[in-house]
C-alpha positions, 0 to 999 in steps of 0.5 A: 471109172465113171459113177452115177448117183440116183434115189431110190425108194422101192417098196417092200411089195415091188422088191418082192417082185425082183426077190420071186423072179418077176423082175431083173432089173431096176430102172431108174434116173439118176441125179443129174437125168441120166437114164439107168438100168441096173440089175438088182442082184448088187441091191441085196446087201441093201435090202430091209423089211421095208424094202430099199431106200436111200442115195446109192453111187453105182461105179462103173468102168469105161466098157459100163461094166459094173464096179461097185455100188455105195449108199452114201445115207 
């Protein structure tokens, strides 16, 4: 198994984009400038009011399929 760690701060506003269907995926750079696309259905449990913020670790398999995904703050 493998794992990224990446921040992520998206706004109330642009996860309103993600929750109407106007976007799928999240794209963002990990801690150590690895390039990541994610789909944003495994944030769910993550979303406030205020949107999604804090330190994830996304865990994949050797094929880069999808695992689990953890806040660490």
């Amino acid at each position: 198994m493998k794992s990224v760690v990446f921040d992520l701060n998206i706004p109330r506003e642009e996860w309103l984009k993600i929750y109407r269907g106007e976007a799928k995926d999240v794209f963002t750079i990990s801690r150590d400038g690895k390039r990541v696309r994610f789909p944003a259905a495994i944030l769910h449990k993550y979303v406030t009011h205020f949107g999604v913020t804090g330190v994830y670790e996304i865990t994949f398999d050797d094929f880069g399929k999808f695992q689990t995904i953890v806040k660490l703050d």
